[in-house]
MARMIMI-465427 format. One line per field, with one value per residue: residue number from 1; residue in three letters; chain; x, y, z of N, C-alpha, C, O in turn. Coordinates in pm, 1 decimal. Example, Ala and Ser with C-alpha at 12.3 -4.5 7.8 and 13.67 -1.06 7.14 Angstrom:
BEGIN
n = 1 / 2
res = ALA / SER
chain = A / A
n_east = 1319.0 / 1285.0
n_north = -569.0 / -225.0
n_up = 780.0 / 708.0
ca_east = 1230.0 / 1367.0
ca_north = -450.0 / -106.0
ca_up = 780.0 / 714.0
c_east = 1320.0 / 1290.0
c_north = -330.0 / 3.0
c_up = 780.0 / 787.0
o_east = 1423.6 / 1340.9
o_north = -331.9 / 113.8
o_up = 846.5 / 803.9
//
This chain:
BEGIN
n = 1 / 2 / 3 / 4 / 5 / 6 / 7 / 8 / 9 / 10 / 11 / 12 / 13 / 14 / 15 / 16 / 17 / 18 / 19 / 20 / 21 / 22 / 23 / 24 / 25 / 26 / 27 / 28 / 29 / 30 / 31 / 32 / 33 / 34 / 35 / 36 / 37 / 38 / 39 / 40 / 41 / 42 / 43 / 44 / 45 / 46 / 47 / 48 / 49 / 50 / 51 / 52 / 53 / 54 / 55 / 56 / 57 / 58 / 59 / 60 / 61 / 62 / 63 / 64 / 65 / 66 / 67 / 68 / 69 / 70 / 71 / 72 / 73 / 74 / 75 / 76 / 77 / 78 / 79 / 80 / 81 / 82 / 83 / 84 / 85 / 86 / 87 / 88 / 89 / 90 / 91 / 92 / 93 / 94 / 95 / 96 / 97 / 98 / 99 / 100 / 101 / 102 / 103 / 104 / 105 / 106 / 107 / 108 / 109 / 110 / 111 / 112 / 113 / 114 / 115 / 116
res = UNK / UNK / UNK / UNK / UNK / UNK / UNK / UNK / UNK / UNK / UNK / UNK / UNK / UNK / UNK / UNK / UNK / UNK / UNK / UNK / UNK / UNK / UNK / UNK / UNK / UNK / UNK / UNK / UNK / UNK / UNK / UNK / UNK / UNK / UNK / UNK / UNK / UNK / UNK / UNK / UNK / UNK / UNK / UNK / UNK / UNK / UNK / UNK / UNK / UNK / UNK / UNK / UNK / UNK / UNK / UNK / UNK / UNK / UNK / UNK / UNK / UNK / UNK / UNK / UNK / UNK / UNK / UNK / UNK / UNK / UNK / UNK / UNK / UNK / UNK / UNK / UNK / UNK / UNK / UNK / UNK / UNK / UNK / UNK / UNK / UNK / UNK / UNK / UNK / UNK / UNK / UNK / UNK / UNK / UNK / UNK / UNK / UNK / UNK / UNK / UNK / UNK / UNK / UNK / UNK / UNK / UNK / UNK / UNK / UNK / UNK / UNK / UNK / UNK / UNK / UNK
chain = A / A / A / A / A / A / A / A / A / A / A / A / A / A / A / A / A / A / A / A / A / A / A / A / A / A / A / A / A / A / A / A / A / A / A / A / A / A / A / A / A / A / A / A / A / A / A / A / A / A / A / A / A / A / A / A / A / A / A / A / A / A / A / A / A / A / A / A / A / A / A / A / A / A / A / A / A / A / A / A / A / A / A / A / A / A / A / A / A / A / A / A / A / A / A / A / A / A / A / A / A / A / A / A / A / A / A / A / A / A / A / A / A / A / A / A
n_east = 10664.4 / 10669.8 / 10380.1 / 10357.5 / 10035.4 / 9893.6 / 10013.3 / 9970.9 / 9803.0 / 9984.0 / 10168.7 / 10045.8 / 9936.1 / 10148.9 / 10237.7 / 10252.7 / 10510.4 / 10857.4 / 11079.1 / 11363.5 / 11397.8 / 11462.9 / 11461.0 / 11282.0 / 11164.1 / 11092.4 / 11008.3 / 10849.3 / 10820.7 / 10666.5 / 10679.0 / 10486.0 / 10303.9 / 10070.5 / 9879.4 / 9733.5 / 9679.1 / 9845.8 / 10105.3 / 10313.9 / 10380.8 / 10425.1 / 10466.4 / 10671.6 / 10658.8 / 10885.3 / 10881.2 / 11105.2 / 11115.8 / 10885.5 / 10612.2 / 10414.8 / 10198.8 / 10196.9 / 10036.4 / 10146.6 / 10413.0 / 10671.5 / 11036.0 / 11253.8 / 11465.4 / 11398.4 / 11274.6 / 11327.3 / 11168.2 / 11086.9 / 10751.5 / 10827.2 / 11062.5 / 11048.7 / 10841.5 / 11020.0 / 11191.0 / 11066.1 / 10979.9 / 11192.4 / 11440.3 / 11590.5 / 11832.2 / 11832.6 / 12057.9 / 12174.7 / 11979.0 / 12046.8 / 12321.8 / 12282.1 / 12163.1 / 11876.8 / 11749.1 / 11698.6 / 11776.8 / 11734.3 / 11933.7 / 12247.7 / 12379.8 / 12181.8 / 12137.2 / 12267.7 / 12076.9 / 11841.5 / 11886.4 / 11914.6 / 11624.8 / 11491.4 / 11563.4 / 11681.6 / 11734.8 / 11627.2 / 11503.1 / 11241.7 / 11010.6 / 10833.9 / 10511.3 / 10330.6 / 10086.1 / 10180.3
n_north = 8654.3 / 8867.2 / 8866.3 / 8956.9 / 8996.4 / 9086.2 / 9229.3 / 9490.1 / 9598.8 / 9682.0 / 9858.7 / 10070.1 / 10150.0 / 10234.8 / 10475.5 / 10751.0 / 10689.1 / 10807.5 / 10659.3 / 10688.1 / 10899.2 / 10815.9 / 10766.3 / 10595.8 / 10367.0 / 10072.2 / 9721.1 / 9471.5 / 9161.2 / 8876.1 / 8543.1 / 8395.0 / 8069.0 / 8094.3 / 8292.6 / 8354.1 / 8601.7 / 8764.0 / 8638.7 / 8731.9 / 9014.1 / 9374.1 / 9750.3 / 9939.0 / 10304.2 / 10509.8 / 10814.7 / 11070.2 / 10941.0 / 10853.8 / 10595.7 / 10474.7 / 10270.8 / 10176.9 / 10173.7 / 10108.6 / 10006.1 / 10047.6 / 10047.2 / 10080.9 / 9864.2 / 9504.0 / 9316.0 / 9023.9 / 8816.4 / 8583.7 / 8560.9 / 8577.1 / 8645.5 / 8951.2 / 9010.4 / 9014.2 / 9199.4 / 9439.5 / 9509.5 / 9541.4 / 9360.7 / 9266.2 / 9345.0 / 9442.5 / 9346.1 / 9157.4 / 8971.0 / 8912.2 / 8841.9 / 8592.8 / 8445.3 / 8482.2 / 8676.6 / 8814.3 / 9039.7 / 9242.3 / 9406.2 / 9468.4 / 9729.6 / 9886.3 / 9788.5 / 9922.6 / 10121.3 / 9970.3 / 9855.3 / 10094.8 / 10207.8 / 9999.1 / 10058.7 / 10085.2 / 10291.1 / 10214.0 / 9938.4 / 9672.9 / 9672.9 / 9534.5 / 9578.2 / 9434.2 / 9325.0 / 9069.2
n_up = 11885.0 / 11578.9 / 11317.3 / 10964.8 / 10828.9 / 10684.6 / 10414.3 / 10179.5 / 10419.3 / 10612.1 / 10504.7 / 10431.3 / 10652.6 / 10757.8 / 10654.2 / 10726.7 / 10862.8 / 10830.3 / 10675.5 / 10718.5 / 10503.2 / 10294.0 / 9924.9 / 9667.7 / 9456.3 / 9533.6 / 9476.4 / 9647.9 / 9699.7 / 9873.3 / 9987.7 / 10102.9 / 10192.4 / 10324.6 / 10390.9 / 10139.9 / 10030.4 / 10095.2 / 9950.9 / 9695.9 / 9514.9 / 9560.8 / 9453.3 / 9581.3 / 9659.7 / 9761.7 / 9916.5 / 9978.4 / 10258.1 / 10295.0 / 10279.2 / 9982.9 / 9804.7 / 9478.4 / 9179.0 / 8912.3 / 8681.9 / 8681.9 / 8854.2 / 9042.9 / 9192.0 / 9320.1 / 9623.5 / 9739.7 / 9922.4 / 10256.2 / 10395.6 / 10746.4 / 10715.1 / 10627.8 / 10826.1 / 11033.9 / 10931.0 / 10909.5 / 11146.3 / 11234.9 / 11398.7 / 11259.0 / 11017.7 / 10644.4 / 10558.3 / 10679.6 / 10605.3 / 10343.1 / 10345.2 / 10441.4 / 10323.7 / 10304.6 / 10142.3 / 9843.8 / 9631.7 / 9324.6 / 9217.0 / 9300.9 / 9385.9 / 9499.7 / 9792.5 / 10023.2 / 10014.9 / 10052.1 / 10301.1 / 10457.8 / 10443.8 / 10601.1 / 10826.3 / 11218.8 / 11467.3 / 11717.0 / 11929.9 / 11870.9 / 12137.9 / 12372.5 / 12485.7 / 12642.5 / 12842.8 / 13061.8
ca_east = 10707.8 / 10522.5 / 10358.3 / 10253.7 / 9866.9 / 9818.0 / 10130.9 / 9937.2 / 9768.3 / 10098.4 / 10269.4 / 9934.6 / 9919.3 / 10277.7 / 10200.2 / 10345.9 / 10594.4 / 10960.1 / 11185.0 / 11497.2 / 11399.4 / 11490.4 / 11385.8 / 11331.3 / 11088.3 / 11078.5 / 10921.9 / 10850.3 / 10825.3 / 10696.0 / 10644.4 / 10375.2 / 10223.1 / 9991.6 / 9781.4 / 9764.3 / 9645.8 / 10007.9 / 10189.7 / 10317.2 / 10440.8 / 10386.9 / 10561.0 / 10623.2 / 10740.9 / 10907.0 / 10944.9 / 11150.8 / 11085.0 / 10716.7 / 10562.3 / 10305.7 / 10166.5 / 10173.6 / 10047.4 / 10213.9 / 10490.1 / 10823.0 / 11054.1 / 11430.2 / 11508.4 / 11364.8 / 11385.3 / 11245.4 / 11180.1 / 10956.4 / 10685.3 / 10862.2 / 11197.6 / 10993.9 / 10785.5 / 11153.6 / 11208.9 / 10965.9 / 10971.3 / 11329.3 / 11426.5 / 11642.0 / 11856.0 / 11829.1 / 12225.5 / 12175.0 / 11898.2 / 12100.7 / 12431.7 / 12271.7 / 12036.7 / 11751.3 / 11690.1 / 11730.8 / 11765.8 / 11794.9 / 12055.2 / 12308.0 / 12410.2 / 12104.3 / 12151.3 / 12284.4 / 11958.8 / 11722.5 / 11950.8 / 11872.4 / 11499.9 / 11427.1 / 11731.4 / 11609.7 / 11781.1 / 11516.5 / 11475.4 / 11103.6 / 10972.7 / 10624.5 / 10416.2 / 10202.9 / 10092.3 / 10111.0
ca_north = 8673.6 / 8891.8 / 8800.7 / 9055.0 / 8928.5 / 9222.2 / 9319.6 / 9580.0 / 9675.0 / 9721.6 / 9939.5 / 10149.7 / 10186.7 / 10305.9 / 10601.9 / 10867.9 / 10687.9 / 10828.6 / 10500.7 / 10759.2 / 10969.6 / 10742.2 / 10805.8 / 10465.8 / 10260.9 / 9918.9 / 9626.4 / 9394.0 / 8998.2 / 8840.1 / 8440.6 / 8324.2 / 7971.8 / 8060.7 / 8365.9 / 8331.8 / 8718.4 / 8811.0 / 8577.6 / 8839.7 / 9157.7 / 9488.7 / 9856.0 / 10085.7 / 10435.3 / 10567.5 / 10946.2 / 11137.9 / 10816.4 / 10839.3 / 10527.1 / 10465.9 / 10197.2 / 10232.9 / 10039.9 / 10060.7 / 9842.0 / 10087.1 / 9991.1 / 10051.6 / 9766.7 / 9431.0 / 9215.3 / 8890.5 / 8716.9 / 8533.5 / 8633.1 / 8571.8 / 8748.5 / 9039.0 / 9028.9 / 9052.9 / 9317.9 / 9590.9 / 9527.7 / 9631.2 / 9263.8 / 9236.4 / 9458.6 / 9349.0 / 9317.8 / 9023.5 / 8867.1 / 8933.6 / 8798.6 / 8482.0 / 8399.9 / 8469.8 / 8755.3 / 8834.3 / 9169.8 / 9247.6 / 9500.6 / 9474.8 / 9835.6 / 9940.4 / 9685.4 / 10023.7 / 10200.1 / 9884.8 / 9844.9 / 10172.8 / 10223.7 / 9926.0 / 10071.5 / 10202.1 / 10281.8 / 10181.7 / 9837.4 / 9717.8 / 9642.9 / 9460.4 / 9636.0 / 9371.8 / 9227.2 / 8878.9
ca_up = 11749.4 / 11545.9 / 11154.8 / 10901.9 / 10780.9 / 10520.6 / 10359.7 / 10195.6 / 10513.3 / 10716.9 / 10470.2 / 10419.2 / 10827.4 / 10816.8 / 10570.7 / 10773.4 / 10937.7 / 10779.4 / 10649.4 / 10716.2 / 10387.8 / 10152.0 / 9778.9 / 9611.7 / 9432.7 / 9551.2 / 9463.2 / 9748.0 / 9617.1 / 9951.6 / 9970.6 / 10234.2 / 10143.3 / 10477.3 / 10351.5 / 9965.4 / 9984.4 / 10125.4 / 9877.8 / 9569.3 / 9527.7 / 9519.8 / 9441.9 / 9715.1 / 9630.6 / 9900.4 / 9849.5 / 10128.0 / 10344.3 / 10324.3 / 10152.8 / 9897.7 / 9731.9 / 9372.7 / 9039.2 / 8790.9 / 8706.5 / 8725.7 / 9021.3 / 9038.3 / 9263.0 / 9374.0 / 9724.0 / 9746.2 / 10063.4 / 10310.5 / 10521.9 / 10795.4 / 10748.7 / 10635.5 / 10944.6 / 11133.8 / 10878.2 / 10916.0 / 11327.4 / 11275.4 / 11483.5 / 11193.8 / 10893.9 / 10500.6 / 10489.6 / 10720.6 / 10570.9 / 10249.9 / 10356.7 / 10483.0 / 10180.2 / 10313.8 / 10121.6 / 9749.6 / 9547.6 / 9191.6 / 9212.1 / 9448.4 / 9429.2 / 9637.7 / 9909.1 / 10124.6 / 10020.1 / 10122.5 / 10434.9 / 10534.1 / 10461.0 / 10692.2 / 10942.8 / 11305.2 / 11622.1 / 11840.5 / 11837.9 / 11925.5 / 12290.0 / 12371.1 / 12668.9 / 12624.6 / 12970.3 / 13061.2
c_east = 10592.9 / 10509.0 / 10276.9 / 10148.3 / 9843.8 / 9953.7 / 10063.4 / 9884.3 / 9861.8 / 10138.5 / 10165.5 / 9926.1 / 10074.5 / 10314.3 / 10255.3 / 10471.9 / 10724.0 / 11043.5 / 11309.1 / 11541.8 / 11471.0 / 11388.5 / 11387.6 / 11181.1 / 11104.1 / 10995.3 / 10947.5 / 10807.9 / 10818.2 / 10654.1 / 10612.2 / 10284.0 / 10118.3 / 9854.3 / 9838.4 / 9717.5 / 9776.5 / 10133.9 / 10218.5 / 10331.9 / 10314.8 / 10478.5 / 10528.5 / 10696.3 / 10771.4 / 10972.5 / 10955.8 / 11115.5 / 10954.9 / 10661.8 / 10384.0 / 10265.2 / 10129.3 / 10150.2 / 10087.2 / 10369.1 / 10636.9 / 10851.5 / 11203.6 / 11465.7 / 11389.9 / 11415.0 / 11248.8 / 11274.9 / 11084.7 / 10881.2 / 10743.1 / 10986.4 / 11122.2 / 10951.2 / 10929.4 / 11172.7 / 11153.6 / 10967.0 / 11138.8 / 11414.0 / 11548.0 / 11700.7 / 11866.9 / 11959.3 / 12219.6 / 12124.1 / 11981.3 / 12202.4 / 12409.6 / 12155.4 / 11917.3 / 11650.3 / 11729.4 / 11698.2 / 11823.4 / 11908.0 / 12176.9 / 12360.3 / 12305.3 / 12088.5 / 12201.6 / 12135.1 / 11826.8 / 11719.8 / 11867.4 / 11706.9 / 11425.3 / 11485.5 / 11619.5 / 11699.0 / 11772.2 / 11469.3 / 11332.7 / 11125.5 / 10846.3 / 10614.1 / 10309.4 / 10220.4 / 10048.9 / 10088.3
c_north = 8733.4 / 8859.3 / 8904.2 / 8943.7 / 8993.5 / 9319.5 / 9468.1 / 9717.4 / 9778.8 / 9886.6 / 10070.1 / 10206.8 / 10279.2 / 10436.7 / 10733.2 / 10858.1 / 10709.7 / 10738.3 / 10618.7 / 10827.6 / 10969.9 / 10773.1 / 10651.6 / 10420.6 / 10092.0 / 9786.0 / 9482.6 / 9243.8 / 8961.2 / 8636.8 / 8418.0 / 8198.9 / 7944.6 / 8159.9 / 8383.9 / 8486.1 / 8790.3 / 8762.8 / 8670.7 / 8941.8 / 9280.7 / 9594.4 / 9965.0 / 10225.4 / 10511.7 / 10705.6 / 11030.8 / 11078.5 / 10757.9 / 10763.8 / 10514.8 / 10347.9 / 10231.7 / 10106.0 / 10025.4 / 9999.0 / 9880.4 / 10069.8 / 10020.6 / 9931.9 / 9688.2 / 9336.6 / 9101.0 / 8793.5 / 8656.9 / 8566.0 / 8667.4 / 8651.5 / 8876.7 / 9093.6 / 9075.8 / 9217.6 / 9422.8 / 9585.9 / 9588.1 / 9531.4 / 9242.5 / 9286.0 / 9353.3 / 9311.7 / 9200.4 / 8927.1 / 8823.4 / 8846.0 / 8634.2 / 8401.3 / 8371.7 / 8573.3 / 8805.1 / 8966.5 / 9160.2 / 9314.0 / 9530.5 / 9631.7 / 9916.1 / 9855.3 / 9816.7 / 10074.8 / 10129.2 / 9873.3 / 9947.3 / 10227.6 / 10124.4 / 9952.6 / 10125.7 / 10174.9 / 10218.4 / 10027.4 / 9774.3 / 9686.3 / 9588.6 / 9518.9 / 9548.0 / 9272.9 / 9090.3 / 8788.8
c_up = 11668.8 / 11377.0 / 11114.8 / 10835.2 / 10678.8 / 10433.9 / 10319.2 / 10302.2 / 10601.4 / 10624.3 / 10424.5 / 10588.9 / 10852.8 / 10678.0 / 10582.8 / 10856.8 / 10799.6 / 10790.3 / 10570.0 / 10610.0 / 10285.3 / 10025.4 / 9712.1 / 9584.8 / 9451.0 / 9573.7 / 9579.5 / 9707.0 / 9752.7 / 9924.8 / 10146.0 / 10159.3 / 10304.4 / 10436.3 / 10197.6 / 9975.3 / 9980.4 / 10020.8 / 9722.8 / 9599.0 / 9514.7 / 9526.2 / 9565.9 / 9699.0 / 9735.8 / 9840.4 / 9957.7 / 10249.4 / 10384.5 / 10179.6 / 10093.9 / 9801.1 / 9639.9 / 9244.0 / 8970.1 / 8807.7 / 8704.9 / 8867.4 / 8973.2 / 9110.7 / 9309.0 / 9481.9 / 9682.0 / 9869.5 / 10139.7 / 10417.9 / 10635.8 / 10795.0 / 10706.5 / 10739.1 / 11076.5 / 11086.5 / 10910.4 / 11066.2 / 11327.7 / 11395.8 / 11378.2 / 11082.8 / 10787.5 / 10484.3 / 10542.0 / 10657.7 / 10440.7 / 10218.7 / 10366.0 / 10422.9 / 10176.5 / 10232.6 / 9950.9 / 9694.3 / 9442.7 / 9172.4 / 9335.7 / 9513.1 / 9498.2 / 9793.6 / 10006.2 / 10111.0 / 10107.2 / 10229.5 / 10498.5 / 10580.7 / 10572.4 / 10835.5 / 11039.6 / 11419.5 / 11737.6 / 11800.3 / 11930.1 / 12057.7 / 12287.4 / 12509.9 / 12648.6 / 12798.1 / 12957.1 / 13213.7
o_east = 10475.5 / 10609.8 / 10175.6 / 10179.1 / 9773.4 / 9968.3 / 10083.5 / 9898.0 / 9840.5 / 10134.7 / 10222.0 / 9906.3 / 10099.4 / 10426.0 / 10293.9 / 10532.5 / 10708.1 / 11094.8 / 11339.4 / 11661.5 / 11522.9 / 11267.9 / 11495.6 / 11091.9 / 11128.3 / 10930.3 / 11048.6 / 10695.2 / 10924.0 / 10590.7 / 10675.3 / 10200.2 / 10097.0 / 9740.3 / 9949.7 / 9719.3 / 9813.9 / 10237.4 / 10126.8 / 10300.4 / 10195.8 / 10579.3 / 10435.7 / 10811.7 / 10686.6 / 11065.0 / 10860.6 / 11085.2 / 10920.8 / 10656.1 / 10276.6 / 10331.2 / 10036.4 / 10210.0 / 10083.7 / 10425.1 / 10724.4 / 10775.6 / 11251.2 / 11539.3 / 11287.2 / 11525.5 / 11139.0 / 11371.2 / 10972.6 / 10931.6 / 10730.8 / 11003.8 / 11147.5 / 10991.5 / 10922.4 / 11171.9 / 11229.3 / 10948.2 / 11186.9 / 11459.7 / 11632.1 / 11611.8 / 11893.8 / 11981.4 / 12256.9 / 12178.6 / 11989.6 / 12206.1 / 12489.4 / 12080.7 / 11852.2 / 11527.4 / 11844.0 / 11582.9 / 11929.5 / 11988.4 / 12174.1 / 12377.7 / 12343.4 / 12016.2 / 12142.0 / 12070.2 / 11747.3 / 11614.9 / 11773.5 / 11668.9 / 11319.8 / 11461.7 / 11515.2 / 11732.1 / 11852.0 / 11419.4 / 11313.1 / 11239.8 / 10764.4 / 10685.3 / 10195.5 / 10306.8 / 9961.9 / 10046.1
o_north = 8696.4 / 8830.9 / 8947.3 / 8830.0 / 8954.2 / 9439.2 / 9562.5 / 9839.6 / 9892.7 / 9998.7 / 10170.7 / 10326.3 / 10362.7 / 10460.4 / 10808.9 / 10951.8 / 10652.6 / 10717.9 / 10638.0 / 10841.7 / 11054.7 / 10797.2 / 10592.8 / 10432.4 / 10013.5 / 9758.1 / 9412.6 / 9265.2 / 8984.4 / 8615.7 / 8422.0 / 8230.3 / 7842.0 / 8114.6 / 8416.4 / 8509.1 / 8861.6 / 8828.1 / 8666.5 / 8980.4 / 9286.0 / 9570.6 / 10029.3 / 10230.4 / 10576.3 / 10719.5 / 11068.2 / 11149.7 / 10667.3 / 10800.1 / 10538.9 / 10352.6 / 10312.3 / 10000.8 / 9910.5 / 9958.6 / 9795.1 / 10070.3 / 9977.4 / 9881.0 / 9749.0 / 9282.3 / 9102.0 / 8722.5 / 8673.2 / 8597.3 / 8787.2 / 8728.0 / 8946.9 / 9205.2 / 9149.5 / 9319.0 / 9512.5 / 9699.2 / 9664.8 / 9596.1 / 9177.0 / 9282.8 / 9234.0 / 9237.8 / 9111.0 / 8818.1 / 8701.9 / 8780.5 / 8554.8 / 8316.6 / 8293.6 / 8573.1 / 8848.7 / 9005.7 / 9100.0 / 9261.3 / 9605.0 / 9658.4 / 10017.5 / 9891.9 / 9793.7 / 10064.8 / 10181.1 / 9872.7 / 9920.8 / 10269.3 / 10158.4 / 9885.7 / 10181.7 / 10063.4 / 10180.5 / 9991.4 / 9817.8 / 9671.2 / 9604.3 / 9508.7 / 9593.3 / 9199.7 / 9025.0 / 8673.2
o_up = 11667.5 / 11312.1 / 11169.8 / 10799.3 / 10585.8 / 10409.3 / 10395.6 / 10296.8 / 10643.1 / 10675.3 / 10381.5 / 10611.3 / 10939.8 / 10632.0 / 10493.8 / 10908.6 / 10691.6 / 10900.3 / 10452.3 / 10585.3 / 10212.7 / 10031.9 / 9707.1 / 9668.8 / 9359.3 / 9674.5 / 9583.5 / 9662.5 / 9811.3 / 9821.4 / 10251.7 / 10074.8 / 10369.1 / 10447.2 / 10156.3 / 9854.4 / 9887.2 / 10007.8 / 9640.8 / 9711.6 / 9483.4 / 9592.7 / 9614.7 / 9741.6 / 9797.4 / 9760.3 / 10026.1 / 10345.1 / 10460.6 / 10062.1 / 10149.1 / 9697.3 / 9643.4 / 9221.1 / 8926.0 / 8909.6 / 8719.4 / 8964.3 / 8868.2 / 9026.2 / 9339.3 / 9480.5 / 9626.5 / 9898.4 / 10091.6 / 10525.8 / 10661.6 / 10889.8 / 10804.4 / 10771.9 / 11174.8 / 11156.2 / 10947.6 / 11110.6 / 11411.1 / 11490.0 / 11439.8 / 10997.7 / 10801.4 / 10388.4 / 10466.1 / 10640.5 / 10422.7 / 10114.5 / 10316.3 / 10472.0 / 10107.0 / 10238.6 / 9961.3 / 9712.9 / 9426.2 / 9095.5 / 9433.7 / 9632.0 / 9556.7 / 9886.2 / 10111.4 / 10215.1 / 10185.5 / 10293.9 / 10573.5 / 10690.2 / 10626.0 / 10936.1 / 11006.1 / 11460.0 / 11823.3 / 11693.6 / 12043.6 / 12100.9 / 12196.8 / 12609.8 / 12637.7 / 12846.5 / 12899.4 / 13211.3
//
């Protein structure tokens, strides 16, 4: 099972990866009572699916959720409609719930080559 450690870090490492060229500002609200650095938000401007961490304080939409379903989230182990449906996952606006869906959406779902 894997655990994001650096929210910022992750979504800074995935810089050029394309989240299916979605346009969207979204503010990420995560709750971790494990790393108090991870615990709190931040805005991610995703422009033509390529994100950016940004400061200031416009955002069209907010999710709110916990380390852990996040960590499902971004591995793609898991879509936001689920987490959504089953109250693990909160958004301010429900009319982007397709948009959030899809920016976290992937075909490919992971694999570990990790030897054991």
């Amino acid at each position: 099972m894997y655990r994001v450690i650096d929210l910022k870090g992750i979504i800074n490492e995935l810089r050029n990866h394309n989240f299916n060229n979605e346009r969207c500002k979204l503010k990420i609200t995560i709750r971790d009572n494990f790393i108090p650095d991870n615990d709190g938000s931040i805005i991610v401007d995703f422009n033509n699916g390529f994100p950016t961490i940004v400061d200031n304080k416009e955002y069209d939409v907010e999710i709110n959720l916990d380390i852990a379903d996040f960590s499902s989230l971004i591995t793609c182990t898991v879509n936001f409609k689920s987490l959504y449906k089953y109250g693990r996952a909160l958004i301010s606006d429900e009319s982007y719930l397709k948009k959030v869906n899809n920016i976290f959406a992937s075909d490919e779902k992971p694999i570990c080559m990790t030897m054991f």
